[in-house]
Every structure is written in structure tokens, then in C-alpha cells.
C-alpha positions in Angstrom: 65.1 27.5 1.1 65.3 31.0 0.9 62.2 31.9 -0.3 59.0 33.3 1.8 57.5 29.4 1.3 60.7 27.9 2.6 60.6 30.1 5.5 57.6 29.2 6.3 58.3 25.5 5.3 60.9 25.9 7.4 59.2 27.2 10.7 57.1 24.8 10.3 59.5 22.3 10.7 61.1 23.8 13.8 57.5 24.2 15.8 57.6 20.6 15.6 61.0 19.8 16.6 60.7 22.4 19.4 57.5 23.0 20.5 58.0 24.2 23.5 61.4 25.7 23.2 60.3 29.7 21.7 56.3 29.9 21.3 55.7 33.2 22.9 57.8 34.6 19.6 56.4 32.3 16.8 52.8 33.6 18.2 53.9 36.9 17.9 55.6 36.6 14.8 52.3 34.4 13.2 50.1 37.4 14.4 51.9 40.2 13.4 52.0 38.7 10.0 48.3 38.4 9.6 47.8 41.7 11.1 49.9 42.9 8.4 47.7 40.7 5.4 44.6 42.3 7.2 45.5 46.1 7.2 46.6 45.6 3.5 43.7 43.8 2.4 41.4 45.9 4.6 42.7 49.0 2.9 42.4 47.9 -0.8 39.3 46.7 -0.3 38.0 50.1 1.0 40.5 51.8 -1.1 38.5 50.2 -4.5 41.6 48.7 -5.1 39.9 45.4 -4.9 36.8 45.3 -6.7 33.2 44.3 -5.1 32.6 40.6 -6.0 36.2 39.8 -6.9 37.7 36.6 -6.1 40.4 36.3 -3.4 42.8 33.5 -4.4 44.9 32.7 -1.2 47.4 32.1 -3.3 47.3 34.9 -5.9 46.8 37.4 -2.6 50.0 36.0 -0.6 52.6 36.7 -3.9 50.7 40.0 -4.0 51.6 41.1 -0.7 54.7 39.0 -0.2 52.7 37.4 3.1 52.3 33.3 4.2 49.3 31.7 2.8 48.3 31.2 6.4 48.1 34.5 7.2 46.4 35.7 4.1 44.0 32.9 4.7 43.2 33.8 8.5 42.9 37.8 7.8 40.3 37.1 4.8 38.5 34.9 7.8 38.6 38.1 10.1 37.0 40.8 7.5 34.4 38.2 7.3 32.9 39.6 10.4 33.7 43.3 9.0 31.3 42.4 6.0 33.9 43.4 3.4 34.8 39.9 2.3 32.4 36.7 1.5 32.6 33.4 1.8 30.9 30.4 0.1 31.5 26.9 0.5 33.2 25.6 -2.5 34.1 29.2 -4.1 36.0 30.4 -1.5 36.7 34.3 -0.5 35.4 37.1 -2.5 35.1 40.7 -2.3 31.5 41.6 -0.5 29.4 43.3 -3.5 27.9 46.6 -3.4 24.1 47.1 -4.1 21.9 50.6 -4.4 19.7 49.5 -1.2 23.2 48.5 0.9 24.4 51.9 0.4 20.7 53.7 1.4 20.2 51.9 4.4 24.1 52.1 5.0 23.6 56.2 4.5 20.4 56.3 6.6 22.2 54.2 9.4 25.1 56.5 9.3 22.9 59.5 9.7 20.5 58.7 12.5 24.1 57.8 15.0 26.3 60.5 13.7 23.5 63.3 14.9 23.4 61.2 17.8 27.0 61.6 18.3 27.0 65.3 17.1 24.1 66.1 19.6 26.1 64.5 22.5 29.2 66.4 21.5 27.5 69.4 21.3 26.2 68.8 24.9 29.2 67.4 26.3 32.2 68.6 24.5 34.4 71.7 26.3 36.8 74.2 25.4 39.5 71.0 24.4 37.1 70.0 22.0 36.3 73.0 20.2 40.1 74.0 20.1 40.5 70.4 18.5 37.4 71.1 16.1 38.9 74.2 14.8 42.2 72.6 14.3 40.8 69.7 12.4 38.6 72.1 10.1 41.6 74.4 9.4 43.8 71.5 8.7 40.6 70.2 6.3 40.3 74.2 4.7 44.2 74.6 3.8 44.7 70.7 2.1 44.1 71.1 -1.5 41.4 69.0 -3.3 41.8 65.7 -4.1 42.2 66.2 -8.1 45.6 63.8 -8.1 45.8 59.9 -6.3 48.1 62.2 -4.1 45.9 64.7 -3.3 43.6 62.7 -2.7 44.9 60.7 0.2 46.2 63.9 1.9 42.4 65.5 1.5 41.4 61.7 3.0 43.3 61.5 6.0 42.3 65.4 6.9 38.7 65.1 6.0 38.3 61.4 8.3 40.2 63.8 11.0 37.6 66.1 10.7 34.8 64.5 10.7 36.0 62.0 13.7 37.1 65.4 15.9 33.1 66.3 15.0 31.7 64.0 17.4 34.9 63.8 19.7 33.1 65.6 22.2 30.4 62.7 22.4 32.3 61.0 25.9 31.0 57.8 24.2 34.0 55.5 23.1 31.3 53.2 21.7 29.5 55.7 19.9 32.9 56.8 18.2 33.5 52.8 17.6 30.5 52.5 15.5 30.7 55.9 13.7 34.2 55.2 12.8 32.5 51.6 11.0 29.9 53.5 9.1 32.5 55.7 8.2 34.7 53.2 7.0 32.1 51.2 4.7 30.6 54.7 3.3 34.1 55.8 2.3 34.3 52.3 0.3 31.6 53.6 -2.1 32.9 57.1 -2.1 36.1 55.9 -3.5 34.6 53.4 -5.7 33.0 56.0 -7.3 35.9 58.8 -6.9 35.3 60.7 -10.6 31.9 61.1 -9.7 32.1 62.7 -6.0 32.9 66.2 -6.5 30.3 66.9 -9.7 27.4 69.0 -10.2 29.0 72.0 -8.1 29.1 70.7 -4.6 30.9 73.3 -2.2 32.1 71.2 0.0 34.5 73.4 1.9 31.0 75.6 2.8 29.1 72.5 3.7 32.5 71.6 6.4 32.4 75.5 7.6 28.5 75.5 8.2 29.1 71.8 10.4 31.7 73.8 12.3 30.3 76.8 12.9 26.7 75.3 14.0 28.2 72.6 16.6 30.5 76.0 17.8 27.6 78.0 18.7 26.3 74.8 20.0 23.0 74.6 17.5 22.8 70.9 17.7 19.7 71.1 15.1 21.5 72.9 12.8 23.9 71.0 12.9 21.9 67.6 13.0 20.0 69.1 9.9 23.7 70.5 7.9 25.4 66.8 9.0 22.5 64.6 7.3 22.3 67.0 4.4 26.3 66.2 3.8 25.8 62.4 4.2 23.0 62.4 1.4 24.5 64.5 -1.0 27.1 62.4 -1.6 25.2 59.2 -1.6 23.2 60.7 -4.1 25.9 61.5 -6.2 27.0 58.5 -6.4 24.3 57.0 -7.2 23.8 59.3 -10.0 26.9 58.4 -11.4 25.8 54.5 -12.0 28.5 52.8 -10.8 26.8 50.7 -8.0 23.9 48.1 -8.8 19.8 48.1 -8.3 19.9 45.4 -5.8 
């Protein structure tokens, strides 16, 4: 068969007939393929691509990314952990929902380690670090807003650079690990509620410049104060805008 089943069908059948011959390669090959179901899900499901409370067919999900049903099956099972897929007994995967309070204490989380990571960075970080922060805002100030789907994953990418070269200075890989999660699950409501982010006349560009000037001059409460201030205003945005739930 020449088909993705029948190659799979068809590795199958040689595991069994030689299973002892290659398996450092089918390993490989195995993970690499369910590395490559889990980035794609992962990003569609942050992306608002895949709706909150959506159902994850195995099968539906493997023609849609042209990947095994094993490996779509074991990469739903690893963003279990993540908290951005579900799973019930009986009903399979689905997308995790969103809820009003999950996105509060999600903000409020966010908040209290970021100015833990900004204070540290302004404590810690040295001359690399503020040659890095500069960089990253300037990058951030010269990328165009994110009025197009384009535009908008340029603006992305720079404005994650940003914000992760904010705390770089921090000398805590762990810190930055958990920052980067909070980021991650914040930027899944921001984009499922995209039309409603850059309403009511936010400057955001100002809001960037006053983060970067204050860790600069190494005022870690300003800064603390500006960072928090950023965080809630678009949480509050979006909640204005209606599109996540009361519970």
C-alpha cells in the first residue's frame, strides 16, 4: 500500500518480522512523528485554531495533519499534562475549555512570577542583557501591528522575544521555564479573542517603552508596577469583549 495507513500497516508488519534487526530507527522515526502531531496540535490549539471544548477525533486529526493515528493518539496524551487537551472516559480527547475565573487566576499567576523574574533580572542582568533588551524592544517598535493574519504572526514572534529577553537577565532557567508556560496559555486567550485586543485606545508600543526604559535604569518597582499593569489590561480587554465564559 502506498498510502500513510499502509505505511504504517506496513511497519508494523516488519517490527514483527524483525524485531531486533533496526529498532534504534523505528524509535526514532515513531518519536519524531509524534513530536511532529504534538507541535501541530500544540500550536492550533494556542493559535485558536482549535476551538476550547472541541472534540479531537483521532481519526479526523491524523487526515488533518497527514500523521499515524498512533502518533496523533500519543501527542493528544502528552498535552494532557500541558492542560490544553481533556480527556474523559468514554468521550475521548477534547479541547480544554476556557472559563472567566481560569483566565483571572491564570493573569494573577502570571503576574506575581513575571515581577519575580523582572526583579531578579533587574538585579542580576549585565551589560549582555541590556544590549539584548534593547535589541528585542527595537525589533518589537519597527514590526508593524498585527492588522493582517500576516502581520500578526510577525508582531507575535517579536513581541514573545521581547517579553522573554525582559526577564533573561533572571539567571533562573526555571523561572524562565515557568514564565514561558504562563505565557503560552495567556497568549491562547489573547488570540482567541484577537479582534478584541487592540480596542479602546491601548498604546501598546508606550506601555513596551515604559517596561524597557524602567528595568534600564534598573527601577525594579516601576517596572514591577508598569509589567502587572500590561498583563491586566489585556485580560481585561478581553473579558470585555465576551468571548470567554462566567465559569
Amino acid at each position: 500500500m502506498n498510502d500513510a495507513r499502509g505505511r504504517r500497516i506496513g511497519s508494523n508488519r516488519d517490527l514483527a518480522c524483525r524485531s531486533t534487526m533496526e529498532p534504534p530507527t523505528i524509535t526514532a522515526s515513531a518519536r519524531s512523528l509524534t513530536s511532529v502531531a504534538f507541535e501541530r496540535l500544540r500550536a492550533d490549539i494556542l493559535g485558536g485554531e482549535l476551538l476550547p471544548g472541541e472534540r479531537l477525533p483521532i481519526q479526523a486529526l491524523s487526515e488533518r495533519y497527514q500523521v499515524g493515528a498512533t502518533a496523533i493518539r500519543e501527542a493528544l496524551s502528552r498535552l494532557v499534562p500541558e492542560g490544553l487537551v481533556a480527556c474523559a472516559d468514554q468521550r475521548g480527547f477534547s479541547v480544554t475549555p476556557v472559563s472567566r475565573a481560569d483566565l483571572l487566576d491564570l493573569t494573577q499567576t502570571r503576574v506575581r512570577v513575571e515581577q519575580m523574574a523582572l526583579r531578579l533580572a533587574i538585579a542580576h542582568g549585565d551589560i549582555e542583557w541590556e544590549s539584548r533588551l534593547l535589541s528585542a524592544f527595537h525589533r518589537l517598535s519597527r514590526t508593524p501591528p498585527p492588522t493582517s493574519a500576516d502581520l500578526a504572526a510577525s508582531w507575535s514572534a517579536v513581541h514573545r522575544s521581547f517579553h522573554e529577553t525582559l526577564i533573561g537577565g533572571c539567571a533562573s532557567s526555571w523561572t524562565q521555564r515557568l514564565c514561558t508556560l504562563l505565557y503560552d496559555k495567556s497568549e491562547r486567550y489573547r488570540n482567541l479573542a484577537k479582534q478584541t485586543t487592540h480596542e479602546r485606545g491601548r498604546d501598546v508600543a508606550a506601555e513596551h517603552r515604559g517596561l524597557m526604559d524602567a528595568a534600564m535604569s534598573r527601577h525594579a518597582d516601576l517596572a514591577c508596577q508598569l509589567l502587572g499593569a500590561h498583563f491586566t489590561e489585556t485580560t481585561e480587554i478581553i473579558l470585555a469583549g465576551g468571548l470567554v465564559g462566567d465559569e
